[in-house]
C-alpha positions as CSV (number, residue, x, y, z in Angstrom):
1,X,-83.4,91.2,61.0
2,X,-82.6,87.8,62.3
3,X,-85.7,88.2,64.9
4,X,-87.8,88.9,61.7
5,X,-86.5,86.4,59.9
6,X,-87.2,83.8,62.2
7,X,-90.6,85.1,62.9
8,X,-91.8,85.0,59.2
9,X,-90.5,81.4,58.7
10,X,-92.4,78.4,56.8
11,X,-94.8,77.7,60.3
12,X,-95.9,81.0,60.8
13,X,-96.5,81.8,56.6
14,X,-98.5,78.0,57.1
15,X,-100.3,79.3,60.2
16,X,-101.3,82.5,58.2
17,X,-102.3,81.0,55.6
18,X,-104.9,78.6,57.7
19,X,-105.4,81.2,59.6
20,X,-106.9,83.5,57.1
21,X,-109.1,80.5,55.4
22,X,-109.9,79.6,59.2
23,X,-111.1,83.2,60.1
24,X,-113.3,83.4,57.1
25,X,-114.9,80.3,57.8
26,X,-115.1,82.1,61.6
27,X,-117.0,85.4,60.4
28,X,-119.6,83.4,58.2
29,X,-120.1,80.8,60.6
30,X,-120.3,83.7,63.5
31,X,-122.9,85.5,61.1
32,X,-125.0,82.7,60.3
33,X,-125.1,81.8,64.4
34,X,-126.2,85.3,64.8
35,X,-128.8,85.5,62.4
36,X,-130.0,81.8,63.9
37,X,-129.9,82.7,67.6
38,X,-129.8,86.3,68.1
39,X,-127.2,85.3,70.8
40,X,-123.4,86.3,70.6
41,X,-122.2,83.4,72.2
42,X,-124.5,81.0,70.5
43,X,-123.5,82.4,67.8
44,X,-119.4,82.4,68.6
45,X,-119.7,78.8,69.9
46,X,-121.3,77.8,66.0
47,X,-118.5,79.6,64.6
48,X,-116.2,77.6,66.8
49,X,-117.1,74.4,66.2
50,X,-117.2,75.1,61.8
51,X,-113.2,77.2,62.0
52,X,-111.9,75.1,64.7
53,X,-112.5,71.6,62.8
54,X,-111.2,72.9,59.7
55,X,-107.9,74.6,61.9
56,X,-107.4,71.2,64.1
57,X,-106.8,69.4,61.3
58,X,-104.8,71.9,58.6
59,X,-102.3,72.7,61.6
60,X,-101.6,69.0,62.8
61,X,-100.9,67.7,59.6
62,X,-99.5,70.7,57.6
63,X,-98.8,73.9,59.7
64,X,-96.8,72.0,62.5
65,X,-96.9,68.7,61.2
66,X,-96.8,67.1,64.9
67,X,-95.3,64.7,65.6
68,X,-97.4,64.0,68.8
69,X,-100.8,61.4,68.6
70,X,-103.7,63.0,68.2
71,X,-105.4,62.2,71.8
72,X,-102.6,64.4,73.2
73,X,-102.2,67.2,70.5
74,X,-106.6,66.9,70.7
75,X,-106.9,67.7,74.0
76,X,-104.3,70.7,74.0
77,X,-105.8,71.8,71.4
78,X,-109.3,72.0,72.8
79,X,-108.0,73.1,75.9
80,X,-106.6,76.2,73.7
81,X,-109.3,76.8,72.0
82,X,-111.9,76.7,75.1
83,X,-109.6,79.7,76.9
84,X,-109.6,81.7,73.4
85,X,-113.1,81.2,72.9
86,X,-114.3,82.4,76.5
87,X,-112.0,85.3,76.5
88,X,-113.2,86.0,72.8
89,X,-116.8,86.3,73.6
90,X,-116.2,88.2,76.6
91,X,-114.4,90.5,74.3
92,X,-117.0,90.9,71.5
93,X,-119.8,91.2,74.3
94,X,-117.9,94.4,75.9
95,X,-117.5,95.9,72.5
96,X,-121.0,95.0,72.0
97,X,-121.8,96.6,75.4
98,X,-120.2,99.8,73.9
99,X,-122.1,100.5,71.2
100,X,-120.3,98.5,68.4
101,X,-122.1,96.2,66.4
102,X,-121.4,92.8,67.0
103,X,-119.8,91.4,63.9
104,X,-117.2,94.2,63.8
105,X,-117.0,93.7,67.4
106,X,-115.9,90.1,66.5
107,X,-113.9,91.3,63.7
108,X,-111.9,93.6,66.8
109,X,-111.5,90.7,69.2
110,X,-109.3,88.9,66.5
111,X,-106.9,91.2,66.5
112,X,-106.2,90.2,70.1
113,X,-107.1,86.9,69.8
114,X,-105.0,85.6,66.7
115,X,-101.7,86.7,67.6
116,X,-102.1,84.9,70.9
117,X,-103.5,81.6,69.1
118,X,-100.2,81.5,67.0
119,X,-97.8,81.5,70.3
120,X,-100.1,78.9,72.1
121,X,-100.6,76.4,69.3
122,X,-96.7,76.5,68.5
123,X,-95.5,76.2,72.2
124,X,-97.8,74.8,74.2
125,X,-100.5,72.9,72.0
126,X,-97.9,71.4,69.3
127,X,-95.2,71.7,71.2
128,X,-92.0,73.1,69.4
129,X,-88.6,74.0,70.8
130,X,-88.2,77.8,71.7
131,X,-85.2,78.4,70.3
């Protein structure tokens, strides 16, 4: 219970809570892309740029409320996201490759994706304590 507890405290209801609004602004931005380009990674990098704006901000001044400037919590951050994103779209494109059609393909790679943004954007891009 205590590991539950812990788990499901303020930061992580915060990082859900951007989270969800982020990966809505995500799917339309990755649909729009898609419809534009006719390129999955066109198309995940337009989808970047519109949920990662919104996420920077809504996690360094509410979710995590850093404590660190912004030209070092910035470059973390990007440094995060640029790892996600690549292993993202290699992701969607193998679903793709498999016969599933691309937005539920991105829909799929969240699953993987998200759970791993949460751990890297608490310890490494925002830095807090482990215990």
């Amino acid at each position: 219970m205590d590991f539950i507890r812990k788990f499901l405290d303020r930061t992580f209801i915060r990082w859900f809570t951007v989270g969800i609004t982020s990966l809505v602004i995500d799917i339309c931005g990755f649909a729009l892309g898609l419809e534009i380009s006719k390129s999955i990674f066109i198309a995940n990098f337009i989808a970047a740029i519109f949920s990662t704006s919104f996420n920077y901000l809504a996690h360094y001044f509410w979710t995590f409320g850093s404590k660190s400037h912004h030209r070092r919590t910035i470059l973390r951050y990007y440094l995060n996201v640029l790892f996600l994103w690549i292993g993202s779209s290699l992701l969607i494109k193998l679903l793709v490759l498999n016969s599933l059609e691309p937005l539920i393909a991105k829909i799929l790679s969240l699953l993987f994706i998200l759970p791993l943004n949460f751990l890297t954007l608490k310890y490494f891009v925002y830095k807090q304590n482990l215990n």
